[in-house]
Each structure stands twice: as C-alpha cells, then as structure tokens.
C-alpha positions as CSV (number, residue, x, y, z in Angstrom):
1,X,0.0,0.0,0.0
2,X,1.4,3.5,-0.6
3,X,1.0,6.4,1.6
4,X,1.5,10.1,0.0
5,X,0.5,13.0,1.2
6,X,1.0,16.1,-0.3
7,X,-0.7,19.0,0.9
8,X,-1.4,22.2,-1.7
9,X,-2.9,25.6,-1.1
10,X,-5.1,26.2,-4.3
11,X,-6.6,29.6,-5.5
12,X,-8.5,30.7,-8.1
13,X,-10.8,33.8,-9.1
14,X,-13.7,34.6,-11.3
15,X,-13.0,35.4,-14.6
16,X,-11.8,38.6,-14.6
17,X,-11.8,39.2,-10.9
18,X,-15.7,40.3,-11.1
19,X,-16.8,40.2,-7.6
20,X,-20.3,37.5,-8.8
21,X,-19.9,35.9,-5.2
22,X,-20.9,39.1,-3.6
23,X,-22.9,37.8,-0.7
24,X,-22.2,35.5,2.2
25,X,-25.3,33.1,1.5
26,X,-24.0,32.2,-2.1
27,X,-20.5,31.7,-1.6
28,X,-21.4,29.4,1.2
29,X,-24.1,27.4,-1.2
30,X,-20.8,27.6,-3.9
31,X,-18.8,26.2,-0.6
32,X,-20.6,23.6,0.1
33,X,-21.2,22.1,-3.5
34,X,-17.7,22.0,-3.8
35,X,-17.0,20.0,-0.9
36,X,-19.5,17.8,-1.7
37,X,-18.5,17.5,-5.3
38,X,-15.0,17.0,-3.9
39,X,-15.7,13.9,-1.7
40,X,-18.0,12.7,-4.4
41,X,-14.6,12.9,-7.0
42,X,-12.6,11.3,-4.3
43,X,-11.0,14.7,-4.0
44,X,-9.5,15.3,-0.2
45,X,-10.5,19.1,0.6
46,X,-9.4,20.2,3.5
47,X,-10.5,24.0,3.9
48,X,-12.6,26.2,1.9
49,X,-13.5,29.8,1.9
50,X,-12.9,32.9,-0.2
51,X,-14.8,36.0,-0.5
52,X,-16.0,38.0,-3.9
53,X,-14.3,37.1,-6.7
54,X,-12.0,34.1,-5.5
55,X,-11.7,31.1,-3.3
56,X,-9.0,29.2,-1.3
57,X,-8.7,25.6,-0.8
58,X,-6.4,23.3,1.4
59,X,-6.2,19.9,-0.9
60,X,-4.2,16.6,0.2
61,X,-3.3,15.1,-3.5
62,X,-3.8,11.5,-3.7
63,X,-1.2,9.4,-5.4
64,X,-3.0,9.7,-8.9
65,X,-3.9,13.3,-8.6
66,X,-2.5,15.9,-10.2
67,X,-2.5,19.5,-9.4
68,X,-4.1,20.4,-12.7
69,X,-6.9,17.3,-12.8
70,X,-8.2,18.8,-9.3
71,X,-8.2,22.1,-10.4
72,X,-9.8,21.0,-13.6
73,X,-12.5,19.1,-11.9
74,X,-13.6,21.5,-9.2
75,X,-13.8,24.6,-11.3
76,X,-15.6,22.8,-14.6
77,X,-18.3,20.8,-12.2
78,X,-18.6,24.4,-9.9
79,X,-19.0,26.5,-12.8
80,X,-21.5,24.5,-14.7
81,X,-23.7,23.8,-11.3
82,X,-23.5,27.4,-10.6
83,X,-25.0,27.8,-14.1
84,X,-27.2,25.4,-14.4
85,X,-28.8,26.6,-11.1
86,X,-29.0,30.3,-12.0
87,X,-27.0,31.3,-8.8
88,X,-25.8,34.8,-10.7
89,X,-27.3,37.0,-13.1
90,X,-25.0,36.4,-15.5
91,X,-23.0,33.2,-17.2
92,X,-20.3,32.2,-14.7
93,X,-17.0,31.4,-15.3
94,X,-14.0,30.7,-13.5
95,X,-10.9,32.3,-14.6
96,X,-8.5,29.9,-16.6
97,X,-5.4,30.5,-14.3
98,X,-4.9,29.2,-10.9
99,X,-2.4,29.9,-8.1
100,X,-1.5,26.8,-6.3
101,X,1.8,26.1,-3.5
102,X,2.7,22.9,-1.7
103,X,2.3,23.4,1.9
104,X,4.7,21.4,4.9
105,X,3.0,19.5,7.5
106,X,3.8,22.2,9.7
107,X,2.4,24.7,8.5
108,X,-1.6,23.1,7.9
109,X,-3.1,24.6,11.0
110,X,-1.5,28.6,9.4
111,X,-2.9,27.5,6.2
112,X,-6.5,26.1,7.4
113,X,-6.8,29.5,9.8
114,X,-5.7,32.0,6.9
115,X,-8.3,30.1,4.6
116,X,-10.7,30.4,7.3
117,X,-10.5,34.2,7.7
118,X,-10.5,35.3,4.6
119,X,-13.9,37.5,5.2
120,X,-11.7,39.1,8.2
121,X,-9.2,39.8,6.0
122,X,-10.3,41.1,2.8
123,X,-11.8,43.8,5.3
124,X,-8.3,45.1,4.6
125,X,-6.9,43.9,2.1
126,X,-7.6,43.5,-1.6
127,X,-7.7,40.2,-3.8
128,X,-5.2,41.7,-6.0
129,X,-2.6,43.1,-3.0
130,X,-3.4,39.6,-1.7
131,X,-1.9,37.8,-5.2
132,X,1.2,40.7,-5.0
133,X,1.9,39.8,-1.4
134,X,2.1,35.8,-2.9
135,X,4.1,36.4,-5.7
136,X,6.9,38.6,-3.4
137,X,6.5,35.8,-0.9
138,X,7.0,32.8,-3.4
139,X,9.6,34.8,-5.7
140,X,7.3,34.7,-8.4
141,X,6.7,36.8,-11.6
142,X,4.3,37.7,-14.3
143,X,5.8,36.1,-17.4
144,X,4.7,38.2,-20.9
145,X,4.4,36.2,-23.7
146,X,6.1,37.8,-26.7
147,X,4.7,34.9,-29.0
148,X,2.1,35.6,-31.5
C-alpha cells in the first residue's frame, strides 16, 4: 500500500476578478457544493472559503492526482452547477489561471486558519494586494508572452 500526502494551497478567481460571489449566502451554497462535489470525485479538501471574486482551498493530492486534474474538476463541475442553477445573473466562469503552492505539514493549521479568515481579512486587504503579497513571498513573476 502507498501512503503520499502532499498537501497544496489552491486559489483561483472569477473570470476577470468580477466580484459575482458578492454575498455570504451564495458563496457558502458555492462552498458547500464544492465540498460535496469534492468527496463525491474522491478529491481530499481540507478548507474552503474565499470571499467576492476568488476562493481558497487546502487539498491533500492522492497518489494519482494531479494539481491540474483537481483544479480542472472542481472549477468545470462548480462553474457548470452554478450555471445550471441560475445562482448569478450572468453566465459564470472561473478564470483559466490558478495559483496553487505545496504546503509542509507544519504549517496546515496557518494554512486552514488563513483560509478560514478570509472575510476578516479582505476587510483590509484586496484580492489583487493579496496575489502581490504571494508572488513577493513565493519569488514569483508575471511572465509576458512575446509569441504571437
């Protein structure tokens, strides 16, 4: 039997950052059918929560899980159910980016608790200082693409 465990911090935002979950109620309906279309996928999610125009979730990868197949299968099904259930006034769509970073054992409990308060603290802080603050963090950079 193999045992993995690889824990990753997954975000991703509405297409183009427009704030569609704009109210408690929905993003906790949009919440909750993700965790539920997660177990259902055999998809370990940890945490959950976002605010406006983007969510955060704490995954644990299973051995034939890729970082892109998770991603792929929680936005698609979302997006669609959101649709299909007329939870916006307009179409839905996920942005086709995602931001995604392992995480260490020992630092789950800073992860869950920062996923957790994201209402508290988008109070002062934007989505898109939130993303700058990442990429300084993780040494990251906007890469143009000169092709085409």
């Amino acid at each position: 039997m193999s045992w993995v465990r690889v824990w990753i911090h997954l975000v991703f935002s509405t297409k183009n950052r427009e704030p569609v979950l704009h109210t408690k109620e929905l993003r906790e309906k949009v919440f909750n059918h993700i965790k539920e279309n997660a177990k259902e996928k055999g998809i370990w999610l940890d945490s959950i929560n976002g605010y406006k125009e983007h969510i955060h979730c704490l995954i644990s990868l299973s051995k034939e899980q890729s970082i892109s197949k998770v991603a792929q299968l929680i936005k698609g099904e979302s997006s669609f159910w959101i649709n299909k259930n007329k939870l916006t006034k307009t179409k839905f769509i996920w942005q086709d980016d995602y931001w995604a970073v392992s995480v260490s054992e020992s630092h789950i409990e800073s992860v869950r608790k920062y996923i957790e308060e994201q209402e508290e603290h988008h109070r002062l802080k934007t989505f898109t200082e939130e993303v700058d603050e990442f990429m300084k963090k993780y040494g990251w950079s906007f890469v143009k693409n000169d092709s085409g």
